[in-house]
N, C-alpha and C positions, 0 to 999 in steps of 0.2 A: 243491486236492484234499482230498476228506474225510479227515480221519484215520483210519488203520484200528481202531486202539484204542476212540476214541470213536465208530465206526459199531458195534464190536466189543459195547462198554460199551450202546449203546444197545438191542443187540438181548437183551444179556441182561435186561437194565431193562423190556423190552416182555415177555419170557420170562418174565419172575418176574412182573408184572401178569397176566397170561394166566393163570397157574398159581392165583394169588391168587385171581383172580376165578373160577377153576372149582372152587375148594375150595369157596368160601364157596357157591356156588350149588348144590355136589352134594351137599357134607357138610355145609353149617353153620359157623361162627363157636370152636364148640369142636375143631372138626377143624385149624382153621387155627395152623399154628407155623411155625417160620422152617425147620424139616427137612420138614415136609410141602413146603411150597412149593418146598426145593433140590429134593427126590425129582418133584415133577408137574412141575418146569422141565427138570432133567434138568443139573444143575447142582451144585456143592460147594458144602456152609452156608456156608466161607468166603465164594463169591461173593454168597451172598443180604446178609451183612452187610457186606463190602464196599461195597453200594448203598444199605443200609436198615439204619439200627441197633441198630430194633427194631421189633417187632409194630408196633407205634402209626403208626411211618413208613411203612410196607410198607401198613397200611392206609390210610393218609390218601393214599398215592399214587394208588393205585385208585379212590378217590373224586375226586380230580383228574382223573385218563386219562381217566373215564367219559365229562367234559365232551368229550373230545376222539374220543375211538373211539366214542361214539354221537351225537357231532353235536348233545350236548345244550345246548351255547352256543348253536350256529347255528338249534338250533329255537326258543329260549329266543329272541334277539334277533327273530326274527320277530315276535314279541307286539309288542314294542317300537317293531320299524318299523310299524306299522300305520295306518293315517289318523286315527282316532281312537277313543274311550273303546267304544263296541260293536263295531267291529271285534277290537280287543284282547282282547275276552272272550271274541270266538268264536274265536280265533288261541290262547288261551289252553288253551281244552276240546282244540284241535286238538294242541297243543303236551303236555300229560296222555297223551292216549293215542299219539302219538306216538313221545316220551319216555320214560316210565313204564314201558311194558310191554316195552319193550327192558332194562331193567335190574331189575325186578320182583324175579328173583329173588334179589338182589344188596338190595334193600330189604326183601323179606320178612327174609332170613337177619340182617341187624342189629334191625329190628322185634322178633322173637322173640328173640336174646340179648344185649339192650342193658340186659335186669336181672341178668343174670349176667356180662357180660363187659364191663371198664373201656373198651377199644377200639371195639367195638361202640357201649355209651352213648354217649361221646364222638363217633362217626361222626352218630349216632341226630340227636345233640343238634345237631348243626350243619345236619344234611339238615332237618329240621324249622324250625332259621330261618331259612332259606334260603327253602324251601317260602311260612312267614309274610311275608319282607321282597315276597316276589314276590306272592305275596297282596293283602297291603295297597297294592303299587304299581297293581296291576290297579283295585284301590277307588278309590283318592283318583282316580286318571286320569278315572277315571266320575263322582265326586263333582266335581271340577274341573269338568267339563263338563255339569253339570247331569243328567246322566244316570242317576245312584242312585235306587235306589225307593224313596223316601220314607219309608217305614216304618221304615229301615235307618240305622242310624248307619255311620261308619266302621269303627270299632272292631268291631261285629255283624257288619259287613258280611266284613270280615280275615279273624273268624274264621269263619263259615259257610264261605266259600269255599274257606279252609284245611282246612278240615276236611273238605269234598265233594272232597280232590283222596285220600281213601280208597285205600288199595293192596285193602283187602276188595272194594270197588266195583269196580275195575279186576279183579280176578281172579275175581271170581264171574262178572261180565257175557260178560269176553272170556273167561275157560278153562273155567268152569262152563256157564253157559249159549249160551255159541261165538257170539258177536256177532261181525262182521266189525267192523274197527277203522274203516270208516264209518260202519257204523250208530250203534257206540259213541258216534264223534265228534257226530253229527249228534245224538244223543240229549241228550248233556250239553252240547251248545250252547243247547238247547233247553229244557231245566231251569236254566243258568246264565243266560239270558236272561230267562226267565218270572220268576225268583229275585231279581237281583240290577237288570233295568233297570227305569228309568219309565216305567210306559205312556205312547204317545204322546198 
């Protein structure tokens, strides 16, 4: 039988992420403290620290659950399963818009205070290698397979693509100009294709 304590324990754990992630998406990164999150959970500071012993914890958790409450492993390993080096980049664009716009505003809100706020940087600074090591694996896969466009080194190649995974691009396309997230898809397939493979 589950323990009631640690069913007890896990829902306040899921309760204080919830709260976390609605602060930083409504109010911003300077809104967030260990007494806003007791107050939006509905919960005593005690328990927030009880779980989390500091800011730093409380956010790096959030950044972990994300993998798990938006399914962003499971879209993520899809690239991976793919047959080969251009399927994976069209699985990739698909995997961006996916992904990304589910949590957008949770990556704007550190974007923006990641030069004021140590918690923030340090989030900033890991989502961004993360973003690169997946980058450059998408590369070499293409390069391995003779598939990179010539023009392109490796290293060019990491960072263009890293750097076309834009949260500006995603938010202007899909909430300014109201792309449905196929057309989006099908557009940056379409550009990361023209971009990064070798003509046949």
């Amino acid at each position: 039988m589950t323990d009631p304590q640690n069913a007890r324990g896990r829902r306040t754990v899921g309760a204080l992420l919830a709260a976390t992630r609605d602060i930083i998406e409504n109010d911003g990164m300077p809104a967030l403290t260990m007494a806003a999150v007791a107050e939006r959970a509905g919960v005593t500071r005690r328990a927030v620290y009880l779980h989390f012993a500091t800011r730093t914890d409380l956010v790096m958790a959030l950044y972990r659950s994300l993998g798990e409450t938006d399914d962003l492993a499971e879209s993520l390993q899809a690239v991976w399963d793919t047959p080969d080096a251009v399927s994976g980049l069209r699985e990739w664009a698909a995997h961006l818009v996916r992904s990304h716009l589910r949590i957008l505003a949770v990556l704007r809100a550190l974007e923006q205070a990641q030069h004021t706020d140590l918690d923030a940087a340090a989030l900033w600074r890991t989502t961004q290698g993360n973003w690169l090591k997946g980058s450059r694996r998408v590369v070499e896969r293409l390069a391995g397979e003779g598939k990179l466009a010539p023009h392109l080194s490796v290293d060019a190649a990491t960072d263009l693509l890293w750097a076309l995974m834009s949260l500006d691009l995603l938010d202007r396309l899909a909430h300014q100009r109201r792309w449905s997230n196929k057309r989006l898809t099908e557009q940056l397939t379409a550009m990361f294709i023209a971009t990064f493979v070798a003509p046949s």
